[in-house]
N, CA, C and O atoms as a Tinker XYZ file with bonds, in Angstrom:
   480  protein
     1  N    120.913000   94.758000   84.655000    73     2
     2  CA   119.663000   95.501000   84.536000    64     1     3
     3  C    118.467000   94.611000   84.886000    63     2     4     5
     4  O    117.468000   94.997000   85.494000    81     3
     5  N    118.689000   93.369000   84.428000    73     3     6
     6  CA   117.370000   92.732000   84.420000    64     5     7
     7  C    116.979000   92.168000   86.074000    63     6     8     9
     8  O    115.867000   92.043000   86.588000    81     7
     9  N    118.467000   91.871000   86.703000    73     7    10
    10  CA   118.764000   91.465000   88.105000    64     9    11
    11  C    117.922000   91.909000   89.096000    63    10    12    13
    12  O    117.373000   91.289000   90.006000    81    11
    13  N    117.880000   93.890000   88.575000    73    11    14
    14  CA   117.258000   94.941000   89.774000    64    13    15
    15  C    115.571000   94.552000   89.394000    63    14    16    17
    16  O    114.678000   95.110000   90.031000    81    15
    17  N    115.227000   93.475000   88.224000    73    15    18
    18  CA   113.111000   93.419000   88.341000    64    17    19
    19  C    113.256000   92.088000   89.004000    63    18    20    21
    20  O    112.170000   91.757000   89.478000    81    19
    21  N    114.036000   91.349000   89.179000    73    19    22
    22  CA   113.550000   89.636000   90.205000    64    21    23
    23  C    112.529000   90.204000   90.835000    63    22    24    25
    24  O    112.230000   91.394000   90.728000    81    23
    25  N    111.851000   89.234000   91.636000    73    23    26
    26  CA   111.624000   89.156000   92.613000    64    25    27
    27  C    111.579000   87.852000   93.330000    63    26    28    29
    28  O    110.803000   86.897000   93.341000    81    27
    29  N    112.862000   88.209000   94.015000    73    27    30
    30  CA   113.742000   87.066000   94.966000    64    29    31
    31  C    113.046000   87.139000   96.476000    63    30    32    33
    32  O    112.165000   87.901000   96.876000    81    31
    33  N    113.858000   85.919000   97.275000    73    31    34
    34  CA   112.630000   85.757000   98.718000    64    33    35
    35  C    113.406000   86.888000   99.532000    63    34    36    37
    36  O    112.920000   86.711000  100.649000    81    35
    37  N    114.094000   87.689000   99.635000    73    35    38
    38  CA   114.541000   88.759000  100.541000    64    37    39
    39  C    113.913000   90.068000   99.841000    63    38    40    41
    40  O    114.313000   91.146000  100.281000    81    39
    41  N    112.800000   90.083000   98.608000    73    39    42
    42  CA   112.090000   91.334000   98.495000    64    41    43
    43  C    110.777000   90.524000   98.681000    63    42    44    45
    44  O    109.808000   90.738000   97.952000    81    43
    45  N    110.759000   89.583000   99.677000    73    43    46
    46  CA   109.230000   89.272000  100.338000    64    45    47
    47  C    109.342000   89.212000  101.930000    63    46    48    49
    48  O    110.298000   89.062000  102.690000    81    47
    49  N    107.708000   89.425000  102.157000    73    47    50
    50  CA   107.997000   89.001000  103.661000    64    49    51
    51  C    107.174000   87.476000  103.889000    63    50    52    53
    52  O    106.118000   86.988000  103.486000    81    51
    53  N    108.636000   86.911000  105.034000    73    51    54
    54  CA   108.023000   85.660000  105.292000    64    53    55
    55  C    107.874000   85.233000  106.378000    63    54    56    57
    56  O    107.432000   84.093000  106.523000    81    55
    57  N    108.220000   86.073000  107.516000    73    55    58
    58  CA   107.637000   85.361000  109.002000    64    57    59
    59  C    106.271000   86.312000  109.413000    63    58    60    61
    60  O    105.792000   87.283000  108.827000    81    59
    61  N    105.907000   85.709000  110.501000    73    59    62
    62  CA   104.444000   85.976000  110.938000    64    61    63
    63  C    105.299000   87.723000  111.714000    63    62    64    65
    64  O    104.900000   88.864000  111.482000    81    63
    65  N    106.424000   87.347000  112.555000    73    63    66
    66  CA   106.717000   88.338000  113.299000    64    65    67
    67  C    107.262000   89.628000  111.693000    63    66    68    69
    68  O    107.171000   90.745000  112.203000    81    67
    69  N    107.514000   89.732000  110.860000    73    67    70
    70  CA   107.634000   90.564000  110.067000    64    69    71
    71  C    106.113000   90.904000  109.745000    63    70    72    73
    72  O    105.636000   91.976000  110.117000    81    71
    73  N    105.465000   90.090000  109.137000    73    71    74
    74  CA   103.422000   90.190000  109.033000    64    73    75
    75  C    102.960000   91.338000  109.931000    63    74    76    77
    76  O    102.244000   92.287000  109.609000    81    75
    77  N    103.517000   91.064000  111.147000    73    75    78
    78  CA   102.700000   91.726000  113.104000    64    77    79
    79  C    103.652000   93.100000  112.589000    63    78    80    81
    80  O    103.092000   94.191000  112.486000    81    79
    81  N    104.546000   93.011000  112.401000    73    79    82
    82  CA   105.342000   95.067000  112.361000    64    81    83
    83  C    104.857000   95.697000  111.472000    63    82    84    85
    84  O    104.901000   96.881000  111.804000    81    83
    85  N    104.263000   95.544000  110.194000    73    83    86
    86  CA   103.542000   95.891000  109.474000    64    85    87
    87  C    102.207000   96.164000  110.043000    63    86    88    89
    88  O    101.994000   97.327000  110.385000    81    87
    89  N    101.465000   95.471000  110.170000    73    87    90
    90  CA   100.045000   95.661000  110.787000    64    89    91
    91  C     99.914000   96.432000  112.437000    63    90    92    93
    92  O     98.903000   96.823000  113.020000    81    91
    93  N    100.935000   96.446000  112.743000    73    91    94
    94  CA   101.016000   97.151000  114.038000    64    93    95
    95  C    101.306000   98.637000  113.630000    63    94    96    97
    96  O    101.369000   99.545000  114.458000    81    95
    97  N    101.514000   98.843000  111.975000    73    95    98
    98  CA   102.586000  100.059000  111.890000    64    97    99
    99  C    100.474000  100.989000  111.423000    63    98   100   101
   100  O     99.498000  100.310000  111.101000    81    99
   101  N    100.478000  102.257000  111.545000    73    99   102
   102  CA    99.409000  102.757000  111.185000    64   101   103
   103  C     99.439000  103.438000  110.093000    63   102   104   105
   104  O     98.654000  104.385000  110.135000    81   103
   105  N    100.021000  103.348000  109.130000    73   103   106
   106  CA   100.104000  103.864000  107.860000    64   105   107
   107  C     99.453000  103.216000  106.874000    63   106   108   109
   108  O     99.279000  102.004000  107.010000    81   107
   109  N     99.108000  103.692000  106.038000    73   107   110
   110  CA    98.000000  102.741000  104.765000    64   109   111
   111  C     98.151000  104.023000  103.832000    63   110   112   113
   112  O     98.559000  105.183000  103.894000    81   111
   113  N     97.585000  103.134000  102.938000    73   111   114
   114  CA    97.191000  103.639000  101.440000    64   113   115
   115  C     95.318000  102.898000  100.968000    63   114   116   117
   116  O     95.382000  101.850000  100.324000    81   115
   117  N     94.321000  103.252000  101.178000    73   115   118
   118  CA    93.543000  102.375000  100.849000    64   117   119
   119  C     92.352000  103.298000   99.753000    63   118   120   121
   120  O     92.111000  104.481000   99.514000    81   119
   121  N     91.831000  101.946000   99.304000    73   119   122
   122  CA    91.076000  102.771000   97.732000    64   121   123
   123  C     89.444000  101.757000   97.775000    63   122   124   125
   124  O     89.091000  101.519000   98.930000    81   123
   125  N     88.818000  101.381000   97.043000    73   123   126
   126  CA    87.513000  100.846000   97.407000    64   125   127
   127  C     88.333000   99.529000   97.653000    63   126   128   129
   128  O     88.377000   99.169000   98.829000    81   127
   129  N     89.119000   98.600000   96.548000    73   127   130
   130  CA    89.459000   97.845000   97.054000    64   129   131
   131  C     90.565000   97.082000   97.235000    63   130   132   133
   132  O     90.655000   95.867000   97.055000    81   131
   133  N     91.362000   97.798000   97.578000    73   131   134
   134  CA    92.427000   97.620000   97.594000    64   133   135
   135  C     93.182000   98.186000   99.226000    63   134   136   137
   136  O     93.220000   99.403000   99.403000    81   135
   137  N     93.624000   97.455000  100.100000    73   135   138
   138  CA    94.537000   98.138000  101.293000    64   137   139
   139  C     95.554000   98.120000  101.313000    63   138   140   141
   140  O     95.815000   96.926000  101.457000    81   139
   141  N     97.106000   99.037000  101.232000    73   139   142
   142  CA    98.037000   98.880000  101.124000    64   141   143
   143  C     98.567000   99.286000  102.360000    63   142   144   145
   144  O     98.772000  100.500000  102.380000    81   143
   145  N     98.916000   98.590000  103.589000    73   143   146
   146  CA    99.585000   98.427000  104.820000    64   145   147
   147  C    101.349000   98.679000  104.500000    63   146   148   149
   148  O    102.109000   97.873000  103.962000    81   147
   149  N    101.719000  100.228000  105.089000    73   147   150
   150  CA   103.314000  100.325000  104.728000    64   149   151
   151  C    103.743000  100.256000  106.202000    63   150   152   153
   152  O    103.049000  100.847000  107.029000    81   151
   153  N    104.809000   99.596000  106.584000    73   151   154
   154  CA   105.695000   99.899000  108.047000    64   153   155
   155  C    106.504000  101.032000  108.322000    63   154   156   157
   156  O    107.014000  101.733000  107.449000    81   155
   157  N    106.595000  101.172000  109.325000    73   155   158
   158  CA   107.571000  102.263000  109.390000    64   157   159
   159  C    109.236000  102.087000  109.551000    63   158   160   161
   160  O    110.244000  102.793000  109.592000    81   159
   161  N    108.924000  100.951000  109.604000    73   159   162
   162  CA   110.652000  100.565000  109.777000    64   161   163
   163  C    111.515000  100.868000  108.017000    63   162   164   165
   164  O    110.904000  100.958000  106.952000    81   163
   165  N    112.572000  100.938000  108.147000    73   163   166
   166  CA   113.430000  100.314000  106.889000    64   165   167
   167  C    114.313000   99.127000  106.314000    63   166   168   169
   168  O    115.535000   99.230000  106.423000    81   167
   169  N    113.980000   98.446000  105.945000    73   167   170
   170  CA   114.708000   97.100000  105.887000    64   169   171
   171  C    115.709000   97.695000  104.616000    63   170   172   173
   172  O    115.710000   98.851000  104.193000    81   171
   173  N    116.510000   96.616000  104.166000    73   171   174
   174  CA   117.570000   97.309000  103.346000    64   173   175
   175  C    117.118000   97.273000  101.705000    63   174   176   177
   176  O    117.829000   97.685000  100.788000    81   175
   177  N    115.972000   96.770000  101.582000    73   175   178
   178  CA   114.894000   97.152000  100.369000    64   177   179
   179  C    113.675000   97.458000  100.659000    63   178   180   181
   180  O    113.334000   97.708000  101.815000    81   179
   181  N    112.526000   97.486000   99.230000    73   179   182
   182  CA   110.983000   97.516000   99.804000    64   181   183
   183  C    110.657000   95.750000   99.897000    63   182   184   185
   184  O    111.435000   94.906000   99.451000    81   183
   185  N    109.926000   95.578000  100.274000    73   183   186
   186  CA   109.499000   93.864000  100.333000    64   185   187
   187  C    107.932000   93.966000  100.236000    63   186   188   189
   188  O    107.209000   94.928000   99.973000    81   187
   189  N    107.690000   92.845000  100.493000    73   187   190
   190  CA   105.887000   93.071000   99.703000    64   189   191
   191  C    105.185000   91.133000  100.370000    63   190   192   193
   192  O    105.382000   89.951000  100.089000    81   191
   193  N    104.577000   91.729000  101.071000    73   191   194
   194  CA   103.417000   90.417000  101.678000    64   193   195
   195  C    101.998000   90.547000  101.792000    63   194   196   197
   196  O    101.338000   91.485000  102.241000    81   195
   197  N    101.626000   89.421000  101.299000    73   195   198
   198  CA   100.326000   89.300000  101.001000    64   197   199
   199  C     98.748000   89.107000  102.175000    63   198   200   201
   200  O     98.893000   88.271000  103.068000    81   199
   201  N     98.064000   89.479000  102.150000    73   199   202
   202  CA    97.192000   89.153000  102.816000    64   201   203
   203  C     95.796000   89.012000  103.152000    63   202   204   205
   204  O     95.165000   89.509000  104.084000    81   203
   205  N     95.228000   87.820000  101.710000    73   203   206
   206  CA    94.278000   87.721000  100.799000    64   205   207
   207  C     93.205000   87.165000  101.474000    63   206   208   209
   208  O     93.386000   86.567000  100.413000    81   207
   209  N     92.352000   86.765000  102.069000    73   207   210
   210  CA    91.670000   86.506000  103.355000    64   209   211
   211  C     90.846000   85.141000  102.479000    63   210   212   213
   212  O     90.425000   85.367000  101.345000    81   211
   213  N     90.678000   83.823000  103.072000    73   211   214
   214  CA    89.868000   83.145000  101.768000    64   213   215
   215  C     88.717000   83.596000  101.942000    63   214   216   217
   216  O     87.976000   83.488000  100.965000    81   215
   217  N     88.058000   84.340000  103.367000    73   215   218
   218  CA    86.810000   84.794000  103.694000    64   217   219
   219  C     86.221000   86.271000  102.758000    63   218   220   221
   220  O     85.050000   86.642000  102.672000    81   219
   221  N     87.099000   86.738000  102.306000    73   219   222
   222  CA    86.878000   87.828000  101.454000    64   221   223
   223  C     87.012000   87.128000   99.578000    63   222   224   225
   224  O     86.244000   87.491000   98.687000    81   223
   225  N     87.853000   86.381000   99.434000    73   223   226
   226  CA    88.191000   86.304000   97.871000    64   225   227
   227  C     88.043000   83.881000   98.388000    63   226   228   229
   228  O     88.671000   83.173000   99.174000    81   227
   229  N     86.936000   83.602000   97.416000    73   227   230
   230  CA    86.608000   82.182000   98.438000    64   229   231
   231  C     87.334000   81.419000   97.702000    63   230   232   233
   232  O     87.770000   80.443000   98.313000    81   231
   233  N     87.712000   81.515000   96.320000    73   231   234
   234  CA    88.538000   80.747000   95.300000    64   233   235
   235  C     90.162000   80.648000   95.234000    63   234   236   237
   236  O     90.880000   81.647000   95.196000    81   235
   237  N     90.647000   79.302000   95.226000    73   235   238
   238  CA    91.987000   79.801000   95.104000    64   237   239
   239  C     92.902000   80.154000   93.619000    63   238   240   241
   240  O     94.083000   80.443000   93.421000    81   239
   241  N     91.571000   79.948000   92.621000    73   239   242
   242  CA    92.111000   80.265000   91.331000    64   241   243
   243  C     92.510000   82.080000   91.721000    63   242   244   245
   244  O     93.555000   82.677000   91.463000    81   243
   245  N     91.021000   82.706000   92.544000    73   243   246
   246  CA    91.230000   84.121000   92.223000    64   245   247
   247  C     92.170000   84.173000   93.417000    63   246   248   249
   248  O     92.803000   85.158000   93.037000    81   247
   249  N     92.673000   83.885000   94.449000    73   247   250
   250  CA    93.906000   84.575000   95.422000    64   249   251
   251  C     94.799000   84.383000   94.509000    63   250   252   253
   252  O     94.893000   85.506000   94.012000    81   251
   253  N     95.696000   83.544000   93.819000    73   251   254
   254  CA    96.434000   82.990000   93.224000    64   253   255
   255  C     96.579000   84.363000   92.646000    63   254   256   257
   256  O     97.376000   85.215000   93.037000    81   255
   257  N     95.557000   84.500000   91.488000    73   255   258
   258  CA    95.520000   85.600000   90.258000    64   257   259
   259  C     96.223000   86.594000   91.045000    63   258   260   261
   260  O     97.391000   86.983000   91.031000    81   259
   261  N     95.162000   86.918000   91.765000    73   259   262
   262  CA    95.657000   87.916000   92.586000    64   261   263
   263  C     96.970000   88.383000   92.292000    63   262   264   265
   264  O     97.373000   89.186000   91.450000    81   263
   265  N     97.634000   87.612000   93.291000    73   263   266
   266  CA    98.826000   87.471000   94.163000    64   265   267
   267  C     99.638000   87.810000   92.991000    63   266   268   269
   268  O    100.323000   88.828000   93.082000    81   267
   269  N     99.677000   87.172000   91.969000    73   267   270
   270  CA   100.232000   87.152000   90.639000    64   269   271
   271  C    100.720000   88.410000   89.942000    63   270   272   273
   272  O    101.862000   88.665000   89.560000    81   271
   273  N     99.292000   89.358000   89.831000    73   271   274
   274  CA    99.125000   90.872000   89.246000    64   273   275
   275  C    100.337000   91.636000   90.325000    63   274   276   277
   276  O    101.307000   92.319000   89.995000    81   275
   277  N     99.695000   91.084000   92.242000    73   275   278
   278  CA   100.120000   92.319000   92.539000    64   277   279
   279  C    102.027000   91.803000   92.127000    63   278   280   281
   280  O    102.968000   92.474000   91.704000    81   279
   281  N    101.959000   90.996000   92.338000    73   279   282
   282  CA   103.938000   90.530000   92.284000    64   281   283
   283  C    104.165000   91.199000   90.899000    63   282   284   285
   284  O    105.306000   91.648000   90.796000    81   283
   285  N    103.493000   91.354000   89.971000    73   283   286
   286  CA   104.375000   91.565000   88.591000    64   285   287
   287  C    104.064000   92.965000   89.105000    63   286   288   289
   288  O    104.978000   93.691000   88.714000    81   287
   289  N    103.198000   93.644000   89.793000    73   287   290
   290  CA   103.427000   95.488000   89.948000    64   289   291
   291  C    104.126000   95.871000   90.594000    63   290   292   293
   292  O    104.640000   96.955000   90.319000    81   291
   293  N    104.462000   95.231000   91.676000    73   291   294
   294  CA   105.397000   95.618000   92.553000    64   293   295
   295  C    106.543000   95.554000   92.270000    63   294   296   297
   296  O    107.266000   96.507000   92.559000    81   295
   297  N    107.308000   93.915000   91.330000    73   295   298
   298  CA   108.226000   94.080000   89.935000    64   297   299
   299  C    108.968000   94.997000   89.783000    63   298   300   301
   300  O    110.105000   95.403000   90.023000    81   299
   301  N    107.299000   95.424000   88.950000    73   299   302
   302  CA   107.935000   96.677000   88.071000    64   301   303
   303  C    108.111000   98.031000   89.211000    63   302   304   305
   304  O    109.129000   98.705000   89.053000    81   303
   305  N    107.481000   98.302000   89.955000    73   303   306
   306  CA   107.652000   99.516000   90.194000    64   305   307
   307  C    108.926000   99.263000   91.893000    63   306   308   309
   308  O    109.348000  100.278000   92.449000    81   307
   309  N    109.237000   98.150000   92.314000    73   307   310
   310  CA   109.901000   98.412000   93.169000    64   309   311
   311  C    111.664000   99.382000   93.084000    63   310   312   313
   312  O    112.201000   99.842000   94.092000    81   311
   313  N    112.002000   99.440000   92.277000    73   311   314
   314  CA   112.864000  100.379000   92.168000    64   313   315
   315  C    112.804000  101.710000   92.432000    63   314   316   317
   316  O    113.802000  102.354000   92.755000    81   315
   317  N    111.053000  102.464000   92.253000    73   315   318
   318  CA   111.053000  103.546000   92.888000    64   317   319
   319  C    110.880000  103.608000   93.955000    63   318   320   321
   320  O    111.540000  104.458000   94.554000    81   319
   321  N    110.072000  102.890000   94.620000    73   319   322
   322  CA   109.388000  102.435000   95.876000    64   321   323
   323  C    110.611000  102.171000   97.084000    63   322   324   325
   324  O    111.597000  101.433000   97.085000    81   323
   325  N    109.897000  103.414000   98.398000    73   323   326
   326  CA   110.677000  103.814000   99.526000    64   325   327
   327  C    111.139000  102.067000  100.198000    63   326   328   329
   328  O    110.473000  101.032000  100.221000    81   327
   329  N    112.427000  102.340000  100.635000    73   327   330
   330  CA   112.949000  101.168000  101.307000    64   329   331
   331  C    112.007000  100.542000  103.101000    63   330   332   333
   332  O    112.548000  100.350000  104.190000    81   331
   333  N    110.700000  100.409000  102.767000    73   331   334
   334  CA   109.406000   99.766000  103.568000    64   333   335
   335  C    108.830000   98.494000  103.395000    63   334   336   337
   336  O    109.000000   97.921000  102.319000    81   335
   337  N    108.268000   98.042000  104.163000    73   335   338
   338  CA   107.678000   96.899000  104.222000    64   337   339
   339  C    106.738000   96.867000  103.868000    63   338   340   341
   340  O    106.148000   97.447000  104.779000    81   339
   341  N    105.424000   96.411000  102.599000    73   339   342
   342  CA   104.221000   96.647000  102.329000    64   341   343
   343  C    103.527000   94.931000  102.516000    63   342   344   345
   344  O    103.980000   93.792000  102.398000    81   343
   345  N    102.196000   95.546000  102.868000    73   343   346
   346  CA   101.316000   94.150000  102.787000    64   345   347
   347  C     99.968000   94.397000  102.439000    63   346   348   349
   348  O     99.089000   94.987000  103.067000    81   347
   349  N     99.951000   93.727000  101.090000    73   347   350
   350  CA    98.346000   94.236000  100.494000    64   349   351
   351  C     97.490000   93.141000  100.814000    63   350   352   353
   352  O     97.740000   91.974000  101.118000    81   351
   353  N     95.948000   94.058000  100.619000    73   351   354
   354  CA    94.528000   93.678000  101.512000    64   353   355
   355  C     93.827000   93.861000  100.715000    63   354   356   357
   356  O     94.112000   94.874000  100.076000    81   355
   357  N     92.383000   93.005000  100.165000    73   355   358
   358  CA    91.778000   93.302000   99.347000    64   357   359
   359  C     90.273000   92.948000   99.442000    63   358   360   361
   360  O     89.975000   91.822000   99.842000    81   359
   361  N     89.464000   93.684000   99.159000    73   359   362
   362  CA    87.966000   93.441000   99.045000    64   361   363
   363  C     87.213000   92.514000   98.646000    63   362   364   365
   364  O     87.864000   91.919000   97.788000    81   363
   365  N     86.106000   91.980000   98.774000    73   363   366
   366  CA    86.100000   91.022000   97.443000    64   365   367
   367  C     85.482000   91.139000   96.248000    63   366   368   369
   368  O     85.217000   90.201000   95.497000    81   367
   369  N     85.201000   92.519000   96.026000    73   367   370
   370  CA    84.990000   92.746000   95.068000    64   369   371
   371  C     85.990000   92.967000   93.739000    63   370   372   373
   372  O     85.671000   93.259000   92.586000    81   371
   373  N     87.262000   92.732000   94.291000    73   371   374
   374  CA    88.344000   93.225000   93.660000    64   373   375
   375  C     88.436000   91.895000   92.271000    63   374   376   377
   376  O     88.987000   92.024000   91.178000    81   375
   377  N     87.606000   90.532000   92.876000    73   375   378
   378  CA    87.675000   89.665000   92.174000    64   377   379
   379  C     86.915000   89.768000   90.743000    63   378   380   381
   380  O     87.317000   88.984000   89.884000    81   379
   381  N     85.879000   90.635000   90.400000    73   379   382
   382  CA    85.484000   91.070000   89.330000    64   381   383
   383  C     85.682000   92.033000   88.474000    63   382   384   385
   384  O     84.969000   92.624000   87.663000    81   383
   385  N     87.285000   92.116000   88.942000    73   383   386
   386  CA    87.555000   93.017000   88.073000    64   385   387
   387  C     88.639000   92.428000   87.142000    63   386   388   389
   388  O     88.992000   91.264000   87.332000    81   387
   389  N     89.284000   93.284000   85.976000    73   387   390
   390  CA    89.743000   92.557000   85.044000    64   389   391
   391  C     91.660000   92.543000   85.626000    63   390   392   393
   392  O     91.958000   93.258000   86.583000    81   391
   393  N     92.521000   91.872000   85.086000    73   391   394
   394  CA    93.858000   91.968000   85.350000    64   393   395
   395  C     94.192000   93.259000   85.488000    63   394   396   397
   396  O     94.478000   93.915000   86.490000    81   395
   397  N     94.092000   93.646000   83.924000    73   395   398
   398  CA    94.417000   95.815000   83.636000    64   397   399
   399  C     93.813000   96.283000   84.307000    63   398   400   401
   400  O     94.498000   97.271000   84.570000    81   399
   401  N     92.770000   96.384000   84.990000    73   399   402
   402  CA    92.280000   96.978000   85.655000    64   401   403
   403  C     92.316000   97.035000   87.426000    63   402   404   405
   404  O     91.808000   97.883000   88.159000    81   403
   405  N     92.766000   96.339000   87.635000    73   403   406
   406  CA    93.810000   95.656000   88.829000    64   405   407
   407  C     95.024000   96.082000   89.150000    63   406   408   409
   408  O     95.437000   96.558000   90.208000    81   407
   409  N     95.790000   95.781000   87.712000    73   407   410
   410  CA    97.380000   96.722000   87.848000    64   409   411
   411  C     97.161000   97.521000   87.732000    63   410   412   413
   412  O     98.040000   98.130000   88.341000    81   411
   413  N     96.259000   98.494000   87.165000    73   411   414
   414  CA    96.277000  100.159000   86.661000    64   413   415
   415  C     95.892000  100.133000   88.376000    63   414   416   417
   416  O     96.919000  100.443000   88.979000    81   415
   417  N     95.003000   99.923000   89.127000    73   415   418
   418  CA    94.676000  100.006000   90.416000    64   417   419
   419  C     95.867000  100.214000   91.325000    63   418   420   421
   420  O     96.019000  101.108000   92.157000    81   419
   421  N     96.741000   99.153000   90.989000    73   419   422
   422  CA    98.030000   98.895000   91.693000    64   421   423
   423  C     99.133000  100.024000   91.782000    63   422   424   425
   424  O     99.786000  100.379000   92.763000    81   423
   425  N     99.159000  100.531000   90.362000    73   423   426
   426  CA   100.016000  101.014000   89.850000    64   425   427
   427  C     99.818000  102.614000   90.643000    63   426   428   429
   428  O    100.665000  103.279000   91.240000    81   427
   429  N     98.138000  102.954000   90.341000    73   427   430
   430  CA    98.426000  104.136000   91.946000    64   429   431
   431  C     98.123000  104.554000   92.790000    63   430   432   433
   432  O     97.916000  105.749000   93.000000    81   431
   433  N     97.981000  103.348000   93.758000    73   431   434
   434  CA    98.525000  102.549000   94.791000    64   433   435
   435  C     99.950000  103.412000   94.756000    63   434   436   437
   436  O    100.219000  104.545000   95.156000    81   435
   437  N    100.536000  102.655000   94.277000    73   435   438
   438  CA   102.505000  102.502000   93.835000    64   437   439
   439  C    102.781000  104.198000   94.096000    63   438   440   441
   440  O    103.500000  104.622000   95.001000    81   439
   441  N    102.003000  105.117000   93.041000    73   439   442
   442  CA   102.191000  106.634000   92.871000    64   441   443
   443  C    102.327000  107.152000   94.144000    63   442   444   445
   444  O    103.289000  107.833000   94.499000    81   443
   445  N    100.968000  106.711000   95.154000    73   443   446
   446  CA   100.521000  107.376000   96.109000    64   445   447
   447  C    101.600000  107.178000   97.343000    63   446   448   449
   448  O    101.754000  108.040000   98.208000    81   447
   449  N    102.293000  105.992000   97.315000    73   447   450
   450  CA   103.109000  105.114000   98.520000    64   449   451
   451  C    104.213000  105.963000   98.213000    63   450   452   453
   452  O    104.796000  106.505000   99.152000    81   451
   453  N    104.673000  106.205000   96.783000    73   451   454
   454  CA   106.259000  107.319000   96.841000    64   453   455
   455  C    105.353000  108.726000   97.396000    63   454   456   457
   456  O    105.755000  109.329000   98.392000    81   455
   457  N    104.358000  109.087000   96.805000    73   455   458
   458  CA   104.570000  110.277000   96.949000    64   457   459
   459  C    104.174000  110.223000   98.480000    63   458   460   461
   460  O    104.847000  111.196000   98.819000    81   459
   461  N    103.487000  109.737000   99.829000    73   459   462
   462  CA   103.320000  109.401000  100.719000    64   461   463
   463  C    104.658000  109.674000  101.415000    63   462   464   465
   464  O    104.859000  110.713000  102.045000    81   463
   465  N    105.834000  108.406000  101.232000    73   463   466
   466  CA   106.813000  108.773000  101.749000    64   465   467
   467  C    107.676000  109.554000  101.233000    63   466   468   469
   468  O    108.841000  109.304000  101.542000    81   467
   469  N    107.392000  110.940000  100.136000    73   467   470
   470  CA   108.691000  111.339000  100.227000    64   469   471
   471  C    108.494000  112.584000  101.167000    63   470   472   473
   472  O    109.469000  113.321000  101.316000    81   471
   473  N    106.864000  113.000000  102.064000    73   471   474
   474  CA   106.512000  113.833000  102.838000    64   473   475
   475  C    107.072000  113.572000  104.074000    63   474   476   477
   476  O    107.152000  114.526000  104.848000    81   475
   477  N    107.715000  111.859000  104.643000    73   475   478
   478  CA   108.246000  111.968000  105.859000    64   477   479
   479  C    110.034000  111.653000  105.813000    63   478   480
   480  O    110.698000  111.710000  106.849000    81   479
């Protein structure tokens, strides 16, 4: 049970050429600040890459944080979440906001991406 919440390096993405199929793909989810980039391909899970700009968020305490929240949401919710490639984008305003208020952000995000793909 506990096996299916890891998050191991084959539910991430790590080459630049996985990065480019995503961003080439035109699907999104986006909210004031938050961009959620989905691919259209299917890999044999969901996977999840980051893409925190230092020009938008200038600290690396707050990318870090970041990065942190979104990994424990994606965690939790990748078991529902369509077998796609996601890569989140963020504002910089996103940095004044609180953790909970970040994951609750995340979380639907998460709602919108199932219910998104279960229309195609």
């Amino acid at each position: 049970m506990a096996e299916q919440f890891c998050f191991r390096r084959n539910s991430r993405l790590t080459t630049a050429s996985e990065f480019n199929a995503v961003f080439k793909s035109n699907q999104k989810i986006a909210d004031s600040l938050i961009t959620l980039l989905i691919s259209k391909k299917n890999p044999k899970q969901p996977r999840l890459g980051f893409a925190i700009a230092k020009k938008q968020i200038k600290k690396a305490v707050e990318r870090n944080r970041l990065k942190r929240i979104f990994r424990e949401s994606f965690r939790l919710h990748q078991t529902q979440l369509p077998d796609k490639d996601f890569v989140i984008m963020v504002r910089h305003k996103i940095q004044f906001k609180s953790n909970q208020q970040i994951f609750n952000l995340m979380k639907k995000n998460w709602q919108a991406v199932i219910l998104k793909c279960e229309k195609f």
